[in-house]
N, C-alpha and C positions, 0 to 999 in steps of 0.2 A: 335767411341763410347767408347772402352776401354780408351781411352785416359781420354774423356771426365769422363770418371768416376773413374781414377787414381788420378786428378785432386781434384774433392769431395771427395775422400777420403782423399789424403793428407790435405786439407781445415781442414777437421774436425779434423785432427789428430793434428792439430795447434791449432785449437779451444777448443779443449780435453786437452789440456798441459794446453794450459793457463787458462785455466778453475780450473786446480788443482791446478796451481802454484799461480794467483789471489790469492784464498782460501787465500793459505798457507801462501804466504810473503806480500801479499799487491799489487794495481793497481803498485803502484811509488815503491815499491821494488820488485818488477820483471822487467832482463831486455831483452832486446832483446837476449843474448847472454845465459839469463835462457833457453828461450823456444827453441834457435837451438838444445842448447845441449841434453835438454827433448826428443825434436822430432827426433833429430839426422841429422837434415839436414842444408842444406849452408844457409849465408844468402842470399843470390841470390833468391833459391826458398824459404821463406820466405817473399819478398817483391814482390815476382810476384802472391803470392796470398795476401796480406795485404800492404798496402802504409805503416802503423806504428803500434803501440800498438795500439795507441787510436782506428784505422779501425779493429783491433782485437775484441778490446772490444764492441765498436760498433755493428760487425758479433755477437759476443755472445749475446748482449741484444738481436738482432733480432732471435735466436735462443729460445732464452729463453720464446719471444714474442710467436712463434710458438707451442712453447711446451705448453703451458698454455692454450691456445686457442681449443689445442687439446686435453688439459683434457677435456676442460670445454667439448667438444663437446662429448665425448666420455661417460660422465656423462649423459649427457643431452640423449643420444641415448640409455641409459641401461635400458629398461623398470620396471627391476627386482625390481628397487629402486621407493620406492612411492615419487608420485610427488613433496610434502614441503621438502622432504628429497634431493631430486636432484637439488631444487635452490636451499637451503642452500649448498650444498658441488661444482653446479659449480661458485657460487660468489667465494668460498675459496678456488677453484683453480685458482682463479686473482690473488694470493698474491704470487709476482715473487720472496719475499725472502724467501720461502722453496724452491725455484728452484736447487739448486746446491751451490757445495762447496766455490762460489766465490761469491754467492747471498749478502753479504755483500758490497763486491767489489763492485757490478752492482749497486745497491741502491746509492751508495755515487758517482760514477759515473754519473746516471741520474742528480743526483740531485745538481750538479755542476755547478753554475750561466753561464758557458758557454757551456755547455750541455741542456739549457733550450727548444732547436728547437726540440734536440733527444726525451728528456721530452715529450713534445709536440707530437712529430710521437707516441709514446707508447698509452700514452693516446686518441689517437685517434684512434689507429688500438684495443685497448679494448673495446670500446666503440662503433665501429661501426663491429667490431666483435663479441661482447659477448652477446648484444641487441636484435638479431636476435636468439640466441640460448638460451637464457632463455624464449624469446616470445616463442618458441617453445613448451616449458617446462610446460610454463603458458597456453596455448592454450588446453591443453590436460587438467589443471587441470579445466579448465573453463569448457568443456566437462565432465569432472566427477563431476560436481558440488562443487568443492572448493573454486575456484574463482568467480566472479563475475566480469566483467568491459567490458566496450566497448574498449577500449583502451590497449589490452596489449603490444604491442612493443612500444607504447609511457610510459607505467608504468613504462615498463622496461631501457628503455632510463633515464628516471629521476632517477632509484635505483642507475643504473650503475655510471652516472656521478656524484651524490650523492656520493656514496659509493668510487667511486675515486680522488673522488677533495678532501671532510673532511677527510676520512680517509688516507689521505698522510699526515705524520705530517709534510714535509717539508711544505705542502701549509697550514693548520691547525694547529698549533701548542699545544696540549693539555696535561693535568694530567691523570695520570691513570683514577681519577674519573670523570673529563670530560668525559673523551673515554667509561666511563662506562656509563653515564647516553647518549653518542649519540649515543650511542648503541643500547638503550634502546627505544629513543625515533623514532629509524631508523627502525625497528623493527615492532613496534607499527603503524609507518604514513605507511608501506609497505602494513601491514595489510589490512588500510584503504585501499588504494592505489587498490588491488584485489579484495576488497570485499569476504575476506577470513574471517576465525570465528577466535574472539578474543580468542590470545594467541596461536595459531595453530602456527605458525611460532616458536616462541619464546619457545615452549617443542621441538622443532627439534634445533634448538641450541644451549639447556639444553645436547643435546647429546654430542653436540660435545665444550662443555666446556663452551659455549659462550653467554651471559644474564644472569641476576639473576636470571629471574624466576617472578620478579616483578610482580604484576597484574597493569591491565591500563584499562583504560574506552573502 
């Protein structure tokens, strides 16, 4: 048992280096010989817990995967916060580049035409993880009479994968004021989508920086 958990600890304490070294120098300028000297150990045990960087970086998106998941979840569980206020804040804990000092790193990593499978595992462990905990969210608002819809873990499936296909601008590629007006228009169809009262969503995103404010039918 101690073993086994000398083991996880030295894992992360690799995962912890390169995680700041990432940041610092770059995927391709960190190298193997960065992170011994970081962590302080052989390379020997360096490849007995990772085959190469790329299985490094790999372990950190899945890390990162986790982390995010458990915002979202831990948002979603806080009663304190009113309901149009806890999905607007766990959508914006999907977004893996506030994650950490190498979240630039991870992004251009995924997004790498030969990292498209990885891609692929991400988006589908969000999507079939995050669906679930927003339904949750929305089930409660439906009970206090915000929402309205027969449908809400399928609403939420649509927002989610919405929300992650367009707004990846690797798969999207847009202007500020595209991004502005599908913002806008994301916003508004979501409304529809709950049978929530117009522009309720859209003053909770006023808080937090995000819509104009625009009115819509």
């Amino acid at each position: 048992m101690r073993v086994k958990k000398e083991a996880e600890e030295r894992r992360n304490e690799i995962l912890d280096a390169a995680d700041e070294l990432f940041g610092q120098k770059g995927f391709d300028g960190t190298s193997t010989n960065d992170l011994l000297e970081k962590v302080g150990i052989a390379r020997g045990t360096l490849y007995h817990h990772f085959k190469s960087k790329e299985d490094i970086m790999d372990a950190l998106i899945e890390r990162y995967n986790s982390s995010i998941l458990g915002a979202a979840q831990e948002i979603a569980a806080d009663k304190s916060i009113p309901v149009i206020e806890r999905v607007i804040r766990a959508v914006m804990a999907l977004n893996i580049s506030s994650g950490g000092s190498s979240s630039e790193e991870i992004m251009e990593h995924i997004h790498k035409p030969q990292n498209a499978l990885m891609h692929q595992k991400i988006q589908k462990s969000i999507i079939n993880g995050v669906t679930p905990i927003l339904t949750g969210i929305i089930r409660e608002g439906i009970e206090q009479g915000m929402f309205s819809t027969p449908f809400p873990y399928e609403c939420m499936e649509m927002v989610v994968i919405y929300a992650n296909t367009v707004f990846d601008e690797d798969m999207v590629p847009m202007t500020e004021e595209e991004r502005a007006s599908r913002v806008l228009a994301f916003i508004c169809n979501v409304e529809r989508l709950l049978g929530a009262e117009s522009g309720s969503l859209m003053d909770v995103m006023k808080m937090f920086g995000g819509g104009d404010g625009g009115g819509h039918e």
